[in-house]
BAZA-507079 format. One record per residue (C-alpha): residue number from 1; x, y, z; residue in three letters; chain. Coordinates in pm, 1 decimal. Example, Ala and Ser with C-alpha at 12.3 -4.5 7.8 and 13.67 -1.06 7.14 Angstrom:
// residues 2
    k         X         Y         Z    r  c
    1    1230.0    -450.0     780.0  ALA  A
    2    1367.0    -106.0     714.0  SER  A
// end
This chain:
// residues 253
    k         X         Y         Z    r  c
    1   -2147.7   -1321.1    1737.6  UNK  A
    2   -1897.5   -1297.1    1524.8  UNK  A
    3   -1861.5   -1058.7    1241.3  UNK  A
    4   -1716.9   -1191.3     870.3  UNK  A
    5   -1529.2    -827.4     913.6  UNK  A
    6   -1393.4    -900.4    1229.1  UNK  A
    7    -975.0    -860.9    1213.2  UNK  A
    8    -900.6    -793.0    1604.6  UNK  A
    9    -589.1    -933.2    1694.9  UNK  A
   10    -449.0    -982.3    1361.7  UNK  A
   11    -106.4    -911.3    1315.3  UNK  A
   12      24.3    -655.9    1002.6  UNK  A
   13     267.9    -436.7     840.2  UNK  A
   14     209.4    -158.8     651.4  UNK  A
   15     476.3      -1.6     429.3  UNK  A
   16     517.8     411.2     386.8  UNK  A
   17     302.8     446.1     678.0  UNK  A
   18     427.8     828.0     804.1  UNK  A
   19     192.9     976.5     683.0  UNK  A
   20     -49.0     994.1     384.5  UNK  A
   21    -208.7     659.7     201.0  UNK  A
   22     -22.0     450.7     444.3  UNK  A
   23     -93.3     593.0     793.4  UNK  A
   24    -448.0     629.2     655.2  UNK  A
   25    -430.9     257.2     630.9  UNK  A
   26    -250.0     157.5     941.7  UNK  A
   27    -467.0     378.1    1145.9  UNK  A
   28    -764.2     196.1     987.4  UNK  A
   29    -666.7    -127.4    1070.0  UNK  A
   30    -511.1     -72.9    1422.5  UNK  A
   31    -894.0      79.0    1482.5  UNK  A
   32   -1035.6    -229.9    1425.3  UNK  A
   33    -822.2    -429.4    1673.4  UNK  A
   34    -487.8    -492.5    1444.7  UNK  A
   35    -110.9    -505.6    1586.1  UNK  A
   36      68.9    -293.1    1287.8  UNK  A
   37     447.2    -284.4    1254.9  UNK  A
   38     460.6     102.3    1047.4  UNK  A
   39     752.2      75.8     794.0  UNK  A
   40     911.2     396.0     692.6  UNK  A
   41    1230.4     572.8     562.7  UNK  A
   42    1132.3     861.1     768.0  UNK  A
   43    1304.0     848.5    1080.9  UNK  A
   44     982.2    1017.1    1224.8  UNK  A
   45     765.4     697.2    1173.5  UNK  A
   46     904.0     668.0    1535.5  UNK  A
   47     718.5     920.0    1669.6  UNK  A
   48     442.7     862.9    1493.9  UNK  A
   49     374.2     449.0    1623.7  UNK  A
   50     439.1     627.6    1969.4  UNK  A
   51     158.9     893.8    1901.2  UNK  A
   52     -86.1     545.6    1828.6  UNK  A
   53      78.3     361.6    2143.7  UNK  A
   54     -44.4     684.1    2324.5  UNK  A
   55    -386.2     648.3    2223.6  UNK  A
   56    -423.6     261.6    2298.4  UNK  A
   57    -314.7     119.6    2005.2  UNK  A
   58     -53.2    -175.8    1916.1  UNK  A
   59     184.8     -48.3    1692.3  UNK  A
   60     579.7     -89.8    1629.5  UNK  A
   61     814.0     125.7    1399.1  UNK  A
   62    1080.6       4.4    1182.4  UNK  A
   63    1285.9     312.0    1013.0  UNK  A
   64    1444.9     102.9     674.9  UNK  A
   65    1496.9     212.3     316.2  UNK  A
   66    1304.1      -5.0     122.3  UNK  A
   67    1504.1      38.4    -205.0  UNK  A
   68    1805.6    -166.7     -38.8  UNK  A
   69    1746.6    -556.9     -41.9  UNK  A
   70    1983.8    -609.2     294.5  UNK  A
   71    1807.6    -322.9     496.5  UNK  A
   72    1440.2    -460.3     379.7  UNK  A
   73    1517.0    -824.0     459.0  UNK  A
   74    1671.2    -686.0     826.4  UNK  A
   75    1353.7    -487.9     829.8  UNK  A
   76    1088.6    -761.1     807.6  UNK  A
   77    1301.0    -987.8    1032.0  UNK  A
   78    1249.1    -718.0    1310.9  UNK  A
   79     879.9    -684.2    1203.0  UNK  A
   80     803.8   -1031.4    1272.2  UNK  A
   81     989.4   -1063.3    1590.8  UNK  A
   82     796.4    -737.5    1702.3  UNK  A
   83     498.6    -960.3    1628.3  UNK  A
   84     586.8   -1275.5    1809.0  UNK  A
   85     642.7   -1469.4    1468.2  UNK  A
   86     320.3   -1442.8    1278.9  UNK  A
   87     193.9   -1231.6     988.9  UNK  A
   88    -133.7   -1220.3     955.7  UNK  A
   89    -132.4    -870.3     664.8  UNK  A
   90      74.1    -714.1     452.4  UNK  A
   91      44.2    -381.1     267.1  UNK  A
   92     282.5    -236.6      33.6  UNK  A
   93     173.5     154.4      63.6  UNK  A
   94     550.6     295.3     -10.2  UNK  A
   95     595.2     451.4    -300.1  UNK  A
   96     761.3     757.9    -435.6  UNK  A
   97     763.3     976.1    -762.8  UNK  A
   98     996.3    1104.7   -1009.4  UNK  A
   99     877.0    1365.0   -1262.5  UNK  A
  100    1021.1    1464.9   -1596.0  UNK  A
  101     974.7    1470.3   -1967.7  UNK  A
  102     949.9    1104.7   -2099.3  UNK  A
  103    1243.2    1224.4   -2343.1  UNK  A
  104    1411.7    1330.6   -2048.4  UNK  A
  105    1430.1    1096.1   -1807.7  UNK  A
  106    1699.9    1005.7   -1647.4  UNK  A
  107    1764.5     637.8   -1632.2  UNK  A
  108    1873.9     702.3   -1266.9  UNK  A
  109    1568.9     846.3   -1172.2  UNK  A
  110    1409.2     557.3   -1351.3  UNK  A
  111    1591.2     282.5   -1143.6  UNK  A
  112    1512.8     452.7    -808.9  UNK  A
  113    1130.1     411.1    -902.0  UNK  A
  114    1131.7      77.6   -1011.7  UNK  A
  115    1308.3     -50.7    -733.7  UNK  A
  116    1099.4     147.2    -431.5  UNK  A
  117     774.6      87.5    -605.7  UNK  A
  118     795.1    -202.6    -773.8  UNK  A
  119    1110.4    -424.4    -682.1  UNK  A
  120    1032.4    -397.8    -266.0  UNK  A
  121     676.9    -459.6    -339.0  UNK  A
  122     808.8    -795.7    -501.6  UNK  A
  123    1002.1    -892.3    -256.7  UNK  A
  124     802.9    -767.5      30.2  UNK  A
  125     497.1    -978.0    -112.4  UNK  A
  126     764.0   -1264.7    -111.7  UNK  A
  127     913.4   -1253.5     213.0  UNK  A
  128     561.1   -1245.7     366.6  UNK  A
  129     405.1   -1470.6     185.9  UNK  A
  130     702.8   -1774.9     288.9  UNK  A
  131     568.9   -1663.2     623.2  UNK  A
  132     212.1   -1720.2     511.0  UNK  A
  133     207.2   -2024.8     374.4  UNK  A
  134     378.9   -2177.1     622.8  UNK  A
  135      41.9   -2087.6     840.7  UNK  A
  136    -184.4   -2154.8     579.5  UNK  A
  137    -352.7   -1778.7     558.2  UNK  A
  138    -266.1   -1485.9     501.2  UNK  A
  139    -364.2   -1128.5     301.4  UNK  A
  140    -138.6    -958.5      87.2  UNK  A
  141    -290.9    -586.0      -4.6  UNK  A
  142     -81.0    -403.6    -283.7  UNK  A
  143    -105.2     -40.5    -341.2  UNK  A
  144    -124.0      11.5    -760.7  UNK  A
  145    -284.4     364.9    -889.2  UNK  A
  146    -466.4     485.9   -1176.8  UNK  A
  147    -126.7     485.7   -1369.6  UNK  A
  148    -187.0     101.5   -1342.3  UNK  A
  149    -467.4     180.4   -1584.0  UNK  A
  150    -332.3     496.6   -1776.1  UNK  A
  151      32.3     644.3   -1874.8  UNK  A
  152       9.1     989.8   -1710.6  UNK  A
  153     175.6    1302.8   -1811.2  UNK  A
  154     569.3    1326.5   -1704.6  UNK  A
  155     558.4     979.5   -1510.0  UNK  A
  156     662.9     716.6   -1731.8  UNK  A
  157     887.3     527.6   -1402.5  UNK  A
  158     591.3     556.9   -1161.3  UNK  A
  159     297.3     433.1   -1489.2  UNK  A
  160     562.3     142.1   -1528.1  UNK  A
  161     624.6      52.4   -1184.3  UNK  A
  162     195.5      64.1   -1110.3  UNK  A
  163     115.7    -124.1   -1410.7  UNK  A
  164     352.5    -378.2   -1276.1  UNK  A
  165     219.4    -413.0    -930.0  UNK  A
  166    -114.1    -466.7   -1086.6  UNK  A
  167      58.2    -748.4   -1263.5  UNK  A
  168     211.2    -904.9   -1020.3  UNK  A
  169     -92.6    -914.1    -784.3  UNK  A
  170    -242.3   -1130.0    -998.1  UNK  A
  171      73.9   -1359.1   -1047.3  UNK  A
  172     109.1   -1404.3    -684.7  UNK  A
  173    -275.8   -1444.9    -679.3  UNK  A
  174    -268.5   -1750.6    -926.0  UNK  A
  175       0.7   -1949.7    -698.5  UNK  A
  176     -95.5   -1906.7    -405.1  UNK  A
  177    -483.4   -1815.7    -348.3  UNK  A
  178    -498.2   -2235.2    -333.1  UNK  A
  179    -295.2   -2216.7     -34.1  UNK  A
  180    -446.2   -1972.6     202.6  UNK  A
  181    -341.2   -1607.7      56.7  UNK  A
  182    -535.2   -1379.3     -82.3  UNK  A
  183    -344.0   -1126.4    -276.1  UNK  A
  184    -534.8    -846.4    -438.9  UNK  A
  185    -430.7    -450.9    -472.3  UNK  A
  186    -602.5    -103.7    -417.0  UNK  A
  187    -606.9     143.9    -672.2  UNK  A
  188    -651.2     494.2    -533.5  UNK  A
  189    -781.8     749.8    -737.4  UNK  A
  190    -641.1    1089.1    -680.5  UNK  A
  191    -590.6    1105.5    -316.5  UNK  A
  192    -522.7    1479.7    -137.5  UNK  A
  193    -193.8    1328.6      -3.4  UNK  A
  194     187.6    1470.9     -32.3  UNK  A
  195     258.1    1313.8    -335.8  UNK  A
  196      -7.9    1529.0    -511.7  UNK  A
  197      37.0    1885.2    -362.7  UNK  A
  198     195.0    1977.6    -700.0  UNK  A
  199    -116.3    1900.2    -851.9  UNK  A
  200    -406.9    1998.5    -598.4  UNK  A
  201    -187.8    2346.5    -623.9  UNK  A
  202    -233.7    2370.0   -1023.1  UNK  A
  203    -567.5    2517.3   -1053.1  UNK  A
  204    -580.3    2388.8   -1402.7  UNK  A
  205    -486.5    2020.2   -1380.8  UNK  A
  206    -736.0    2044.0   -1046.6  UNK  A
  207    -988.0    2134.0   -1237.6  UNK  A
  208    -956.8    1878.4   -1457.7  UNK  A
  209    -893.3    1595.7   -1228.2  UNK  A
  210   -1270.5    1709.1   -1004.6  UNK  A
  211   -1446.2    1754.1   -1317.9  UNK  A
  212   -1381.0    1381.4   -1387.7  UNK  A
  213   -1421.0    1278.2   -1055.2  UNK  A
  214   -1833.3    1209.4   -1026.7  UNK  A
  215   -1767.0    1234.7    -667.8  UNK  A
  216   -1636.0    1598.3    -717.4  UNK  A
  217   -1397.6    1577.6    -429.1  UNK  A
  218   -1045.2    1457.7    -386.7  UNK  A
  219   -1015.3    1092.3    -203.4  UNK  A
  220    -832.3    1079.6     152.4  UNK  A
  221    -638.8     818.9     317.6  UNK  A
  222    -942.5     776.9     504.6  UNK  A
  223   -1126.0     664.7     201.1  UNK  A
  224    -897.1     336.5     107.4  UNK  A
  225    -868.0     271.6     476.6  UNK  A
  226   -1240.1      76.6     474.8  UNK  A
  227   -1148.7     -71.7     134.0  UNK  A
  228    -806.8    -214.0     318.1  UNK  A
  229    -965.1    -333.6     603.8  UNK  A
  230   -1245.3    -525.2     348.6  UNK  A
  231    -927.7    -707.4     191.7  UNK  A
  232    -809.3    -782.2     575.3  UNK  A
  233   -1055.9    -908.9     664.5  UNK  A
  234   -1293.8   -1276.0     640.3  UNK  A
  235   -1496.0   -1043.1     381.0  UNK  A
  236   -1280.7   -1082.1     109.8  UNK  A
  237   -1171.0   -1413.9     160.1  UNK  A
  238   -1304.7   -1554.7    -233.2  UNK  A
  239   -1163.1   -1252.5    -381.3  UNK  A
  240    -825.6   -1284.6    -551.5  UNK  A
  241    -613.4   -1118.5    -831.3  UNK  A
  242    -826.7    -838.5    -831.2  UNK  A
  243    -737.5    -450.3    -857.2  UNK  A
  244    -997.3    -211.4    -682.0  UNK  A
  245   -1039.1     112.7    -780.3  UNK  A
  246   -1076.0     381.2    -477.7  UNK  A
  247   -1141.7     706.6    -711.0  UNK  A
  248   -1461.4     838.2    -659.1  UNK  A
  249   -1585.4     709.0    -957.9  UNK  A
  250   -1264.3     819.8   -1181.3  UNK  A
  251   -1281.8     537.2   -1367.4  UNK  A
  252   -1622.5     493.2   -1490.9  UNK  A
  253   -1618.0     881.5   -1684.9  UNK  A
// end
């Protein structure tokens, strides 16, 4: 019998997937029977797909720098020939940070931001779904944040580039969920990944972040793995344009 869950033998690629939110996600969806493509600017990503290979799994590596429009474009092309031509998922997990005073900012620092978290997931989103609508399905899963919701301390690029993700999510949503994608984004609450050593280290700031947190616990990759694999999946196939919190219950303090 089968399950409305059931996404064995779909076919995906997952963006910043050598380690943290990403791999969390990739691993989660290559347990339930998916054939990722990992997308990385870590040259290690390699190694990684090769540790999943090892341990039964179907799973590619593509080393590209998403901030550069040729390289992308050359990436996805080699995605989809890794999976024989279809594209069944898609999630944007790459992202990176800049931090400085808002008065400070550079305006290169700025651009970099924009472009990695905001720009590729445009034209990422795009790519795939030209693929997906020529099949008539498809599920597009972007990565926004809390800073989708709120402007953060000493992060005005990465607020900007979050709150625009979560905005166009639900433009993609209104054109195409009549044609067989869903597109809909995950916004993790504060996850115990890289990005946030600085943070988890600050024993103030921690503080403050768990005392918010009803859950009283930092989220893992782990965590938004089940709520990526919902969006996959059958499950989720009458839910569009949405943004789903992952944060413990961040948002309801």
């Amino acid at each position: 019998m089968s399950s409305i869950f059931d996404i064995s033998g779909k076919k995906a690629i997952v963006t910043g997937a050598a380690q943290g939110l990403g791999n969390g996600m990739a691993a989660g969806l290559m347990k339930e029977g998916v054939e990722v493509v990992l997308f990385d600017i870590n040259p290690k990503v390699k190694d990684v797909a090769e540790g999943f290979v090892n341990d039964g799994y179907k799973c590619h590596a593509v080393v590209v720098n998403l901030g550069d429009q040729a390289d992308r474009e050359r990436a996805f092309d080699e995605a989809l020939e890794m999976l024989g031509g279809r594209l069944d998922i898609i999630v944007t997990a790459a992202g990176i940070q800049r931090r400085h005073k808002s008065e400070e900012f550079p305006l290169e620092d700025w651009n970099l931001v924009l472009n990695v978290n905001l720009t590729a997931v445009f034209a990422l989103d795009q790519l795939a779904a030209r693929v997906m609508l020529k099949q008539g399905s498809g599920k597009i899963i972007n990565i926004a944040s809390m800073l989708s919701y709120f402007g953060g301390f000493t992060v005005p690029a990465y607020a900007a580039s979050k709150g625009g993700v979560a905005q166009i999510t639900k433009a993609f949503a209104n054109e195409w969920a009549s044609k067989g994608i869903n597109v809909n984004a995950i916004a993790p609450g504060y996850m115990a990944t890289e990005m946030n050593v600085a943070l988890i280290n600050d024993e103030v700031r921690n503080t403050e972040i768990l005392s918010r947190i009803p859950a009283k616990r930092w989220g893992t990759p782990e965590d938004v793995a089940g709520v990526a694999c919902f969006l996959a999946s059958p499950a989720s196939d009458y839910l569009n344009g949405a943004i789903i919190p992952c944060d413990g219950g961040y948002l309801s303090r």
